[in-house]
Residue frames as qw, qx, qy, qz and C-alpha x, y, z in Angstrom:
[[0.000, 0.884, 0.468, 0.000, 0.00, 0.00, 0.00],
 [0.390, 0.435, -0.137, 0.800, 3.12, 2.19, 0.49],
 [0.219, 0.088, -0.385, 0.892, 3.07, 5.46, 2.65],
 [0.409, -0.052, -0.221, -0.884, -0.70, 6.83, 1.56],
 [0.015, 0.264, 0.962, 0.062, -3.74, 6.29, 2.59],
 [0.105, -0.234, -0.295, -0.921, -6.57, 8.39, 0.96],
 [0.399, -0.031, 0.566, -0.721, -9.62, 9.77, 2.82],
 [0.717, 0.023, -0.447, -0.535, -11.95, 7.42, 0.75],
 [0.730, -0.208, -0.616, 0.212, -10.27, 4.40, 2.67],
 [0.062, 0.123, -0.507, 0.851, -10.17, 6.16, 5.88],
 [0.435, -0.110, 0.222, -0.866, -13.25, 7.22, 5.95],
 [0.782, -0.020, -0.475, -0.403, -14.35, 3.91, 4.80],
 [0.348, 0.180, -0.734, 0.556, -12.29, 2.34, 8.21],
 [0.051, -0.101, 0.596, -0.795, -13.59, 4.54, 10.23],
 [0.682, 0.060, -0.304, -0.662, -17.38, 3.71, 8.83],
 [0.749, -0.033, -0.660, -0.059, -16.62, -0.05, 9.50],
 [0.650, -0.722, 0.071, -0.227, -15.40, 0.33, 13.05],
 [0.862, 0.119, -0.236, 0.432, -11.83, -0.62, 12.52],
 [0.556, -0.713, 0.002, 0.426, -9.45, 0.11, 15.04],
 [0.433, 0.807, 0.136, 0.378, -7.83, 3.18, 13.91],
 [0.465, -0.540, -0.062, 0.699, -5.15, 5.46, 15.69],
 [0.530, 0.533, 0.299, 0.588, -4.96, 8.97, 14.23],
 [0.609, -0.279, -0.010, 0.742, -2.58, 11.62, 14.61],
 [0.203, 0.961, -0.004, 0.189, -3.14, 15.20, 13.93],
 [0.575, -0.172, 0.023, 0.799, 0.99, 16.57, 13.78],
 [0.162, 0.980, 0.067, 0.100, 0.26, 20.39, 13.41],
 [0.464, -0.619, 0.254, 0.580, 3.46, 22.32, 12.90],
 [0.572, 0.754, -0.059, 0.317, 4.73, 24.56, 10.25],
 [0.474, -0.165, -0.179, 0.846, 8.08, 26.53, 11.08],
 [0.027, -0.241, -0.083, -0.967, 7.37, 29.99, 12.32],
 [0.600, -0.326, -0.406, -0.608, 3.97, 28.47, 13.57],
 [0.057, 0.262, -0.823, 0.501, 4.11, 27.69, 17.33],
 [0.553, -0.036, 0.302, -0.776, 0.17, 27.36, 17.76],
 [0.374, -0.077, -0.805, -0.454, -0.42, 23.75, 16.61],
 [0.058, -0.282, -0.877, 0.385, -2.18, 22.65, 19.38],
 [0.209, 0.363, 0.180, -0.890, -4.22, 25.81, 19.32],
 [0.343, 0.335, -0.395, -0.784, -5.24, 24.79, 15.70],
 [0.411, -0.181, -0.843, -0.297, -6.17, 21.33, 16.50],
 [0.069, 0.200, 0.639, -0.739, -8.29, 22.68, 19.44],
 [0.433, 0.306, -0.144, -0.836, -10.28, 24.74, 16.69],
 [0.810, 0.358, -0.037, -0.464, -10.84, 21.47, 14.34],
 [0.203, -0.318, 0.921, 0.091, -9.38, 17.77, 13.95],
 [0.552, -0.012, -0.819, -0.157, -10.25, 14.30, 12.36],
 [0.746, -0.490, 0.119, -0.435, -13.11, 13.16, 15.25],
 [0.985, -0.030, -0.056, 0.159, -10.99, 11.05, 17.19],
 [0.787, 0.371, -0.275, 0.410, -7.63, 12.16, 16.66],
 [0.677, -0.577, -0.047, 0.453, -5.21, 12.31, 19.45],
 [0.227, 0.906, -0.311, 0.173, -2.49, 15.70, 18.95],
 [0.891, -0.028, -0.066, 0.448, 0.97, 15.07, 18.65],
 [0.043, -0.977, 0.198, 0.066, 3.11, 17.66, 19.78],
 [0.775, 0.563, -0.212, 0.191, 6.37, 17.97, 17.32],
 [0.146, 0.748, -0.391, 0.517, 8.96, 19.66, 19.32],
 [0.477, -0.468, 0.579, -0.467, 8.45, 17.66, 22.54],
 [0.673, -0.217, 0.661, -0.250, 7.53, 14.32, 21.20],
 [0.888, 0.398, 0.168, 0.161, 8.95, 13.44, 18.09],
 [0.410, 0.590, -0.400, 0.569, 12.38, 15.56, 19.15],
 [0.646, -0.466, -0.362, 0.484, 14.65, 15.53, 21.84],
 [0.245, -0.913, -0.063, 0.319, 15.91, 19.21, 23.06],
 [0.411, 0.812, -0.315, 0.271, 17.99, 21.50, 20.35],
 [0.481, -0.705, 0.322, 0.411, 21.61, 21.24, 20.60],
 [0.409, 0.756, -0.336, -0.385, 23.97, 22.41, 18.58],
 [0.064, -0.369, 0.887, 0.271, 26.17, 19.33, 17.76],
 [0.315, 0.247, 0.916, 0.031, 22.84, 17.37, 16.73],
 [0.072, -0.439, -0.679, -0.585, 20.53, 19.53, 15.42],
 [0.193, -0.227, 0.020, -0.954, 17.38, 21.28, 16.12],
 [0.742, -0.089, 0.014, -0.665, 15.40, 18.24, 16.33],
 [0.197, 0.437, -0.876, -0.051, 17.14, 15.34, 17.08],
 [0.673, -0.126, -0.681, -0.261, 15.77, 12.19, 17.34],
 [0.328, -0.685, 0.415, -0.501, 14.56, 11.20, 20.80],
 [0.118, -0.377, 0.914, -0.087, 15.72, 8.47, 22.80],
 [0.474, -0.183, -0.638, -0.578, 13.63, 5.23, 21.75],
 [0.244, -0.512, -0.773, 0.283, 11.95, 4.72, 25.66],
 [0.238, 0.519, 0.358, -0.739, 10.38, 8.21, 24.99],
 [0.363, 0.070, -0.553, -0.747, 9.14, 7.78, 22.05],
 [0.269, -0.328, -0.902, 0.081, 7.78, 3.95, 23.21],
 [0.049, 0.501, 0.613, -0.609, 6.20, 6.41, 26.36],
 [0.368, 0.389, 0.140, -0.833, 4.84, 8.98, 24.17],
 [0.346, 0.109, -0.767, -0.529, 3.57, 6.35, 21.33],
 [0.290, -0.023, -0.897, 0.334, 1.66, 4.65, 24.19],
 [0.062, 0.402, 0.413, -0.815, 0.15, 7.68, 25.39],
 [0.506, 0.155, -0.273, -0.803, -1.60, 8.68, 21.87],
 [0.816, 0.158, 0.312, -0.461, -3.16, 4.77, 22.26],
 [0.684, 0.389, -0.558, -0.263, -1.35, 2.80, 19.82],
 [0.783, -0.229, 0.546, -0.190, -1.22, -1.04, 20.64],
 [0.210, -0.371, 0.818, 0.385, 0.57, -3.84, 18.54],
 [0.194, 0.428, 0.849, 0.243, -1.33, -4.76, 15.37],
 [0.240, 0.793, 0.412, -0.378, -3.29, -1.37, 15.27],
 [0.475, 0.499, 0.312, 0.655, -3.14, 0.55, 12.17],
 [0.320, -0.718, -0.182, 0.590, -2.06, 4.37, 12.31],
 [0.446, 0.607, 0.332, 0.567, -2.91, 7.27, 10.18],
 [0.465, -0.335, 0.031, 0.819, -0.90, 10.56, 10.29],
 [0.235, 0.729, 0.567, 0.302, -1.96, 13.93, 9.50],
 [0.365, -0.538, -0.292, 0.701, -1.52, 17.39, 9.26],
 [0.274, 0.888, 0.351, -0.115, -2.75, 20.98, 7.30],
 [0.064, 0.815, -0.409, -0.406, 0.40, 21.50, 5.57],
 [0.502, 0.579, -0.617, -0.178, 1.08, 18.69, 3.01],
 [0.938, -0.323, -0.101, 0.077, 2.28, 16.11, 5.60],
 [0.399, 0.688, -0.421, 0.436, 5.34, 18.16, 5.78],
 [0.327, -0.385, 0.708, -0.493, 5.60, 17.83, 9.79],
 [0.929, -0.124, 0.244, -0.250, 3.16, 14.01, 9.68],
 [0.833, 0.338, -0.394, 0.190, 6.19, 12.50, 7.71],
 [0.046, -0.518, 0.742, -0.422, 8.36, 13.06, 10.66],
 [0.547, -0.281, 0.705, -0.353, 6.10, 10.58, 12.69],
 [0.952, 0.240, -0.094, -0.164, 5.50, 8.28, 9.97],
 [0.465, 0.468, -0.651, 0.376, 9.72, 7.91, 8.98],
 [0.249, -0.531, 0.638, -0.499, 9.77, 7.37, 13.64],
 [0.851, -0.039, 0.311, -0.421, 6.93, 4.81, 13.75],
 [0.858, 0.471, -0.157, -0.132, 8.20, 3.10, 10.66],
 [0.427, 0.563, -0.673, 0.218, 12.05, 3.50, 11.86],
 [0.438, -0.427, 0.618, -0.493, 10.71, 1.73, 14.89],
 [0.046, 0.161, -0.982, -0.087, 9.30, -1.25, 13.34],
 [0.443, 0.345, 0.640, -0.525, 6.07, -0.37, 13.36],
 [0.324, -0.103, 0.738, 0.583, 4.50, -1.05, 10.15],
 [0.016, 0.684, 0.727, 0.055, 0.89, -0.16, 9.97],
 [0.021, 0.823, 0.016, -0.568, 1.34, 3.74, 9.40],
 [0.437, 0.412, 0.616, 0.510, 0.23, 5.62, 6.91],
 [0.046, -0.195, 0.029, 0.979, 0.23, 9.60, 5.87],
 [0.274, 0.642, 0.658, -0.284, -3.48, 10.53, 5.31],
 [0.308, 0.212, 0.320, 0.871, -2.93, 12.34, 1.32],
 [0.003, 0.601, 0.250, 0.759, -4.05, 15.71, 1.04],
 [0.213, -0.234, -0.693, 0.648, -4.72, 15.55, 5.47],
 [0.057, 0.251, 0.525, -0.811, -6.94, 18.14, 6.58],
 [0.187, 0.327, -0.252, -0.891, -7.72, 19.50, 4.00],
 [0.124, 0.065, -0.963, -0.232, -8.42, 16.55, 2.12],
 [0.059, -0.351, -0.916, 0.187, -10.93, 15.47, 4.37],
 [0.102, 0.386, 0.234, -0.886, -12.74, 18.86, 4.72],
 [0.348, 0.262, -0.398, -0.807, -12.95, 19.11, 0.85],
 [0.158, 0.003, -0.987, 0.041, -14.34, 15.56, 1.29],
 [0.392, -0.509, 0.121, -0.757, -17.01, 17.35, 3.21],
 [0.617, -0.223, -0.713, 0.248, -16.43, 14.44, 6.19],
 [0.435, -0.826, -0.072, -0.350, -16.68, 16.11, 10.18],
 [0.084, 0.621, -0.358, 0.692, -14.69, 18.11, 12.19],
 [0.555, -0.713, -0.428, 0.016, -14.33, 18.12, 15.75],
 [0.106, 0.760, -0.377, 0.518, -13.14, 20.60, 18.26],
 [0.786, -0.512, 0.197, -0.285, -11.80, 19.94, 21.79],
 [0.229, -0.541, 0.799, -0.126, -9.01, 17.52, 23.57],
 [0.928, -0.096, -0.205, -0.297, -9.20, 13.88, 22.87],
 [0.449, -0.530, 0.695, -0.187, -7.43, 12.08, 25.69],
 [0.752, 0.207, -0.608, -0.148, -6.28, 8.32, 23.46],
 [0.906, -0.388, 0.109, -0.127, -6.85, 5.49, 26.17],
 [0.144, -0.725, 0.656, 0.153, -2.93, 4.61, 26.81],
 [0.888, 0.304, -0.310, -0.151, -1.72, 1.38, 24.34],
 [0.628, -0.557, 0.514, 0.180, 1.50, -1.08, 24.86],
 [0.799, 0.544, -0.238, 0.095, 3.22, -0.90, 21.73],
 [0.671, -0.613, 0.293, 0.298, 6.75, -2.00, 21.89],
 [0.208, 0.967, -0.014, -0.149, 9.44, -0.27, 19.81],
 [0.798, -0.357, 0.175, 0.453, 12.49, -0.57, 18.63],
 [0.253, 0.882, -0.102, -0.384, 15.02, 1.26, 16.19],
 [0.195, -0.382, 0.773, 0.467, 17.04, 0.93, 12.90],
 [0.656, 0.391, 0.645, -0.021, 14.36, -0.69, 10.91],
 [0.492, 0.857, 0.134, 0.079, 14.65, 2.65, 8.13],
 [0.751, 0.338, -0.044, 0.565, 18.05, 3.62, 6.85],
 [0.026, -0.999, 0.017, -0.038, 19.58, 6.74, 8.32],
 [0.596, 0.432, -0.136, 0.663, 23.29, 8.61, 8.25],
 [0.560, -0.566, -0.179, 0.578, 25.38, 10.32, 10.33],
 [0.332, 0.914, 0.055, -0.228, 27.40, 13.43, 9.01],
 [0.548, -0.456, 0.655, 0.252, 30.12, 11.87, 8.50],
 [0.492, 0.453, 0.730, -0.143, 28.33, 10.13, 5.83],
 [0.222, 0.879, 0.395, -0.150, 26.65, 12.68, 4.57],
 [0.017, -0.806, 0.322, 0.497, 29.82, 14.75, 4.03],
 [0.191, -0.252, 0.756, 0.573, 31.48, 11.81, 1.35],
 [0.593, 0.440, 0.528, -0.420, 27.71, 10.96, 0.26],
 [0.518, 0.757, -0.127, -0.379, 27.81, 12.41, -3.32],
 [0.143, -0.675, 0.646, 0.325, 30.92, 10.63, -4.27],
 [0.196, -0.035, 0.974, 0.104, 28.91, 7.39, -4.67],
 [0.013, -0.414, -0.910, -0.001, 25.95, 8.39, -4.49],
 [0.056, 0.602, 0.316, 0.731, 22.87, 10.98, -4.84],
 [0.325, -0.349, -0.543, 0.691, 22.95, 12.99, -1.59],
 [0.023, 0.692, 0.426, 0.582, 19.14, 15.73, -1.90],
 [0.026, 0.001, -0.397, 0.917, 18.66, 18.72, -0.09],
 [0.121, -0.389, -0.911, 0.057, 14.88, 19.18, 0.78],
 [0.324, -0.437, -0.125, 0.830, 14.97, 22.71, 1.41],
 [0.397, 0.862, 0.280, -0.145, 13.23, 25.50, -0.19],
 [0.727, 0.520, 0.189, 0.408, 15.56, 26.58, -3.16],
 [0.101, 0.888, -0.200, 0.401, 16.89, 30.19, -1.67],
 [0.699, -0.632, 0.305, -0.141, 17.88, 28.10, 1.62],
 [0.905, 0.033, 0.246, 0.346, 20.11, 25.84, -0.59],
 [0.512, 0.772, 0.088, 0.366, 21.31, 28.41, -2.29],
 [0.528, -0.431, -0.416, 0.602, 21.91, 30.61, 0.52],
 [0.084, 0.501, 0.291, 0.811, 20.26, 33.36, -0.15],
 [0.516, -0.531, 0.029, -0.671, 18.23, 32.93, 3.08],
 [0.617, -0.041, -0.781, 0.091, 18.45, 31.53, 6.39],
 [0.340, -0.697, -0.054, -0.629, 16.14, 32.32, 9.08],
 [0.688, -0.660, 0.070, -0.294, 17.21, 29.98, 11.78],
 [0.904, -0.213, -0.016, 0.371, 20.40, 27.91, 11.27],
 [0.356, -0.747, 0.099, 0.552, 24.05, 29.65, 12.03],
 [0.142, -0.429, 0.524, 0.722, 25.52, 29.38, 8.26],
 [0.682, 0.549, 0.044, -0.481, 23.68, 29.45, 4.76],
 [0.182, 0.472, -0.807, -0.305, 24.84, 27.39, 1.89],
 [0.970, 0.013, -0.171, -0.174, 24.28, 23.54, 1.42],
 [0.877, -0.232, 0.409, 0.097, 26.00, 20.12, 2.21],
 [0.061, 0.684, -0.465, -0.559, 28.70, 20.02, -0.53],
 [0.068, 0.199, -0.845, -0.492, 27.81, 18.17, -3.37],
 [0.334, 0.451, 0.559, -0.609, 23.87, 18.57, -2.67],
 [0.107, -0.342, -0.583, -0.729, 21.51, 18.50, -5.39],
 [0.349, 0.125, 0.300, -0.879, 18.28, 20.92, -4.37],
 [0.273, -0.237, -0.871, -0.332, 15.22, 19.29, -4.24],
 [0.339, -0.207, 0.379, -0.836, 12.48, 21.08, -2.27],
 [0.003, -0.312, -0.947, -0.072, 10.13, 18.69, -0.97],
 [0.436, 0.448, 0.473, -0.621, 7.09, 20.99, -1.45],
 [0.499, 0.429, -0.571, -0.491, 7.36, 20.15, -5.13],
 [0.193, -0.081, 0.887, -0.412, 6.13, 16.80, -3.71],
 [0.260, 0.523, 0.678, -0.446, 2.50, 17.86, -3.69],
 [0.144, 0.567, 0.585, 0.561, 0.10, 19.27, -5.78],
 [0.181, -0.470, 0.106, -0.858, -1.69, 22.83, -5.04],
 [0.574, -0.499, -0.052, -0.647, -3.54, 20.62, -2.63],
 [0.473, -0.520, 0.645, -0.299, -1.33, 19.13, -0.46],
 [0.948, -0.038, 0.298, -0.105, -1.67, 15.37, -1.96],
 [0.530, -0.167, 0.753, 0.352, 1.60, 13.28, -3.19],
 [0.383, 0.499, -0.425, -0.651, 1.90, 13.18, -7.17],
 [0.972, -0.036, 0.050, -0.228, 1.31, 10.23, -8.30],
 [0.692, -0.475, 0.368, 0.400, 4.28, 7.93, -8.28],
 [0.717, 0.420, 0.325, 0.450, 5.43, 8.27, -12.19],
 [0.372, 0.866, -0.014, 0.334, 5.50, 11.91, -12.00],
 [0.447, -0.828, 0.339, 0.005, 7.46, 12.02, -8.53],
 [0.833, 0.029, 0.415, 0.364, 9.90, 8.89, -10.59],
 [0.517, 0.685, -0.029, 0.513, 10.13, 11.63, -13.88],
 [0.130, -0.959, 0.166, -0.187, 10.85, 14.52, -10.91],
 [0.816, -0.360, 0.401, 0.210, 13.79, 11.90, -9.00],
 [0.762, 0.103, 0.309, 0.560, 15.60, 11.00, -12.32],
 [0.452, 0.801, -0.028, 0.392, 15.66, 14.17, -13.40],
 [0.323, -0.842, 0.397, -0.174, 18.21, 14.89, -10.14],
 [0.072, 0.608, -0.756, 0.233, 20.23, 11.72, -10.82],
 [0.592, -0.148, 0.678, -0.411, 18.34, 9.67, -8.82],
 [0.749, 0.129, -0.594, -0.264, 18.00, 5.52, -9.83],
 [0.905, -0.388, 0.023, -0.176, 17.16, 2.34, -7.89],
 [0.899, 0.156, -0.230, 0.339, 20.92, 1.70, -8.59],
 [0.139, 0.614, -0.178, 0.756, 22.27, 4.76, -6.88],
 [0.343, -0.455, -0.619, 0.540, 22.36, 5.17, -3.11],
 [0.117, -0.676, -0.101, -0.720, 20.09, 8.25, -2.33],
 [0.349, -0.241, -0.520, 0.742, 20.24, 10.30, 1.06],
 [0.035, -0.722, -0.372, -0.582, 18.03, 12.99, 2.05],
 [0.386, -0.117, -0.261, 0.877, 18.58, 16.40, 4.32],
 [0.005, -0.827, -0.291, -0.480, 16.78, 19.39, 5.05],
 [0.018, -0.686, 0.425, -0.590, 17.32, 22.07, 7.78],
 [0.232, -0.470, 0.748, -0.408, 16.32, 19.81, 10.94],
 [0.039, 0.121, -0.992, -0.011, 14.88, 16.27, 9.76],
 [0.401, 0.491, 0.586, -0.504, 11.37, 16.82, 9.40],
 [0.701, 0.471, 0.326, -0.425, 10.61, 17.31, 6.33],
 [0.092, 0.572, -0.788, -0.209, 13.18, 15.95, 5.14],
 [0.309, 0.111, 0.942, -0.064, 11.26, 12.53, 5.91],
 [0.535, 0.652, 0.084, -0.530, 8.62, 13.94, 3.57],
 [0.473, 0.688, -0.473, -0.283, 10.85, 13.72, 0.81],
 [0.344, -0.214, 0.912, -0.071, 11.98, 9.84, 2.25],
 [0.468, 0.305, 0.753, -0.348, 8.27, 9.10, 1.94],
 [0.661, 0.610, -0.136, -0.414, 7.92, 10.44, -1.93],
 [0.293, 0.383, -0.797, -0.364, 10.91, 8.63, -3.19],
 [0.290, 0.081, 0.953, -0.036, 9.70, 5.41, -1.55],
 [0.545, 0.584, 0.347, -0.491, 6.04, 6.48, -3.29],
 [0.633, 0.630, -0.306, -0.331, 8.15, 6.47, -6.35],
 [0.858, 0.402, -0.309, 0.084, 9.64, 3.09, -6.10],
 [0.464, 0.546, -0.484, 0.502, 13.21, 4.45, -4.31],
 [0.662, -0.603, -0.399, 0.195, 14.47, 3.59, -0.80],
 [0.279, 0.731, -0.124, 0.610, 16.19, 6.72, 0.67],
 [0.590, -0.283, -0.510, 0.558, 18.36, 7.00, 3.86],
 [0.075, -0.974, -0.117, -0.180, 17.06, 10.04, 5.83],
 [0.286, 0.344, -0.360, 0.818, 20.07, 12.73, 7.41],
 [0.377, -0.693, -0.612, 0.055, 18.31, 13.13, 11.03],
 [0.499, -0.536, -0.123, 0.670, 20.62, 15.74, 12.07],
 [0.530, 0.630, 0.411, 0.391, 20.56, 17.28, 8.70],
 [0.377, 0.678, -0.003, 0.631, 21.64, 21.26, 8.09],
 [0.440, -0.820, 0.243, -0.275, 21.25, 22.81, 11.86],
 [0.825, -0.434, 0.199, 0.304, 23.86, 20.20, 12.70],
 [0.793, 0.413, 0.065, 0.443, 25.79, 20.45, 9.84],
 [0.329, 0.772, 0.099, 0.535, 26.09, 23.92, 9.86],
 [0.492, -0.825, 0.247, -0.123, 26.93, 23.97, 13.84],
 [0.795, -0.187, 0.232, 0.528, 30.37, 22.25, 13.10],
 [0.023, -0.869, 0.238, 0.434, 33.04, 25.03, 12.11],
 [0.403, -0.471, 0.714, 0.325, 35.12, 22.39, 10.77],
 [0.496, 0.444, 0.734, 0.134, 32.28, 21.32, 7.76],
 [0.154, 0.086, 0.451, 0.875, 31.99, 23.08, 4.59],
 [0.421, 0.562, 0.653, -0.283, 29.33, 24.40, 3.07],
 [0.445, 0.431, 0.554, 0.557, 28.20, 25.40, -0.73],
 [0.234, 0.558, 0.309, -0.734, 26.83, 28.89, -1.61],
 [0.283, 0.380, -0.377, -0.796, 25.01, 29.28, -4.79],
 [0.760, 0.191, -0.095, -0.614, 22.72, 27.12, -7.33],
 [0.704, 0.362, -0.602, -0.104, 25.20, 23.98, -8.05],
 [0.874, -0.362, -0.320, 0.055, 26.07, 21.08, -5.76],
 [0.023, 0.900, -0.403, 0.164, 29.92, 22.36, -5.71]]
């Protein structure tokens, strides 16, 4: 079934009474009010996942902005939204799945396998004309058990010889590779030998995944083949797993960069690119 799972089957789940888990991940950058926004309106049912506190461990500069947290909080806070072994789990959020691909790529690098990015999320459903709810839902506590390594991932180490063998993408909005702009990490520029790929070229005007051929034409035209190792980066590993979850939509396994640019760019001793080419 891959990553996707469209509100038609959803809604057709949730119609049948299958056991469902679902995740509202608000967060944009710049946007501190998810909660606030799934207060206003959510999927009925869906338990809030709060990004910064429970799908990251506490900025620092030698890891990142969002580093992965250890895997007996995650287990505790996977537990808490209700998820039990064998339940299926759909992800969601009102920006693409740009922040729900972080907890898919966590669940999945845990070994959970039944998770799945709800295409076009909120929205989706809305335009769907399905119901809203406001209000807290408190998710009766579950007993999955976790582990980690199941999905590929790199160090920076890695990441620095990456290109040599292999196709190493930036995820990033095009002026941030470039370095034309950088609103929150210490240096601008890219990973040397980066090819730009923004993952919001991902989506259509409405937030759903292309289909897989065109996201396969959009891949090869950067290089990218099932014979090639491919890596993926962005500023702090979030939506960078977006762009995990298209290639695999198109066929391609890709090793996320969890630490991606905010680490990179907090080492003195790492390059970095400025301008349009990998370098």
């Amino acid at each position: 079934m891959g990553p996707l799972m469209d509100v038609a089957a959803l809604d057709a789940r949730v119609r049948a009474g299958q056991r469902t888990v679902l995740l509202d991940v608000r967060w944009k950058l710049g946007d501190p009010h998810g909660r606030e926004h799934y207060l206003e309106a959510h999927l009925p049912g869906a338990v809030f996942v709060e990004l910064a506190s429970e799908l990251a461990a506490p900025a620092a500069p030698e890891r990142g902005r969002h580093p992965l947290p250890p895997l007996d909080q995650f287990q505790a806070s996977a537990r808490g939204w209700g998820i039990n072994a064998g339940d299926v789990v759909v992800a969601y959020d009102d920006s693409g799945n740009m922040a729900a691909a972080r907890l898919w790529w966590m669940l999945r690098n845990a070994g959970f396998p039944e998770v799945y990015l709800l295409d076009g999320g909120l929205a989706a459903w809305r335009a769907a004309g399905l119901p809203v709810q406001g209000g807290n839902v408190e998710a009766v506590p579950g007993d999955v058990s976790l582990r980690e390594g199941a999905m590929p991932a790199i160090e920076a180490a890695a990441a620095g010889s990456w290109a040599g063998t292999g196709i190493l993408l930036d995820a990033r909005a095009g002026e941030r590779y470039r370095g034309e702009f950088e609103p929150v990490d210490p240096r601008a520029g890219h990973i040397p030998g980066a090819v730009s790929a923004p993952t919001t070229e991902n989506v259509d005007e409405s937030g759903r995944f292309l289909p897989a051929a065109e996201l396969r034409r959009r891949f090869e035209g950067m290089g990218v083949s099932g014979d090639i190792p491919v890596a993926v980066y962005c500023g702090s590993g979030v939506t960078a797993a977006h762009e995990v979850a298209a290639l695999e939509i198109a066929g391609i396994r890709a090793a996320l960069y969890p630490g991606s640019f905010s680490e990179w760019s907090n080492k003195p001793g790492l390059p970095v690119v400025m301008g349009g080419q990998p370098g």
